[in-house]
C-alpha positions as CSV (number, residue, x, y, z in Angstrom):
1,X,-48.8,197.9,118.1
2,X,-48.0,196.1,121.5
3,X,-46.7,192.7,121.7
4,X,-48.2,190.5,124.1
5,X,-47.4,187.1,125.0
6,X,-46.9,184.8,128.3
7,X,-43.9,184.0,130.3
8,X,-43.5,180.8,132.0
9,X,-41.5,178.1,133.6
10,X,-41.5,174.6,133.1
11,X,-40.2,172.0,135.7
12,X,-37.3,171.1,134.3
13,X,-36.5,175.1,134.8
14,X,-36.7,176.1,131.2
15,X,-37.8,179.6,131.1
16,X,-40.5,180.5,127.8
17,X,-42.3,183.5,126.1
18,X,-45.1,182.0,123.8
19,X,-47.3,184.9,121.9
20,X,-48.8,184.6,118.5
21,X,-46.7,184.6,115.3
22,X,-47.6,186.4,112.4
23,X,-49.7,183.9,111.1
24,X,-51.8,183.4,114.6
25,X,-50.0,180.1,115.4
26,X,-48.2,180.2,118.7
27,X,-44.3,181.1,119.0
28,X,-42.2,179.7,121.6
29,X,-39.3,182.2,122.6
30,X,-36.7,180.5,125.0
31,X,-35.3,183.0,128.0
32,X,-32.9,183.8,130.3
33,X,-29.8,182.3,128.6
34,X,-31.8,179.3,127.0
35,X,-30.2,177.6,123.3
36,X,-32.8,178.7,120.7
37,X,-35.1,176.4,119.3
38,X,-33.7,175.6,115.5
39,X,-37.0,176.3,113.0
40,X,-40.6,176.2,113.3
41,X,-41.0,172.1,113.8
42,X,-38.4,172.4,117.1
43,X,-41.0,175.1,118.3
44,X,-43.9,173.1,117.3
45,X,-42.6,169.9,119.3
46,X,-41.5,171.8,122.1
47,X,-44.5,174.0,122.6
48,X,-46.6,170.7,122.5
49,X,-44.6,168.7,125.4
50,X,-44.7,172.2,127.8
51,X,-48.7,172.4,126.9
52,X,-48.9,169.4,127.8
53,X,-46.3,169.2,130.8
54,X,-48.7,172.4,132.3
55,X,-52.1,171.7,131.4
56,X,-52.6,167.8,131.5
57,X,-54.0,167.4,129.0
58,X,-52.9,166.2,125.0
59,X,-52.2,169.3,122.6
60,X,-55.7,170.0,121.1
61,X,-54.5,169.6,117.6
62,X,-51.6,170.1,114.9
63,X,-53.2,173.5,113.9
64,X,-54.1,174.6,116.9
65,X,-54.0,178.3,117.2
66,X,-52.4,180.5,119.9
67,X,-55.4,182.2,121.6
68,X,-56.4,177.9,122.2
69,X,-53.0,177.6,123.5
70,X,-52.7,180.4,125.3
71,X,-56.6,180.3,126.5
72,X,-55.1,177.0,128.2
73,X,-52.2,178.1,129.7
74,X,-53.7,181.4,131.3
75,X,-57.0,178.9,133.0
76,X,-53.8,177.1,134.5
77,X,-52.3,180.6,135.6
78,X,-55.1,181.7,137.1
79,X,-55.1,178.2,139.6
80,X,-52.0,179.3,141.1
81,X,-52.7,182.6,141.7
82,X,-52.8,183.4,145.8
């Protein structure tokens, strides 16, 4: 099975994968050298302040799933395409 997920960048120049965990939550990977995030609540907290750091808007909930989060972050992607 393929692995798919979404790299980005944040301001601060933090470099991310996010793609789905096993149980369809999103999972935020750090890059390029980046200090791992410590357990799932580091990930969670994280994950919330980049979605909300790129989109504008407040994470849509505590159990919100990672085609939601995704969904949000590719609408954003799309924006700054040329």
């Amino acid at each position: 099975m393929t692995d798919i997920g979404m790299w980005f960048q944040s301001e601060a120049g933090e470099t991310f994968l996010i793609k789905k965990d096993a149980n369809g939550y999103p999972d935020l990977i750090p890059l390029q050298g980046e200090k791992p995030l410590e357990g799932v609540k580091a990930k969670k907290e994280k994950g919330k302040s980049l979605y909300e750091e790129l989109t504008g808007k407040k994470y849509p909930h505590e159990n919100a799933t990672s085609r939601q989060v995704l969904w949000d972050f590719l609408e954003i992607a799309i924006q700054k395409l040329p």
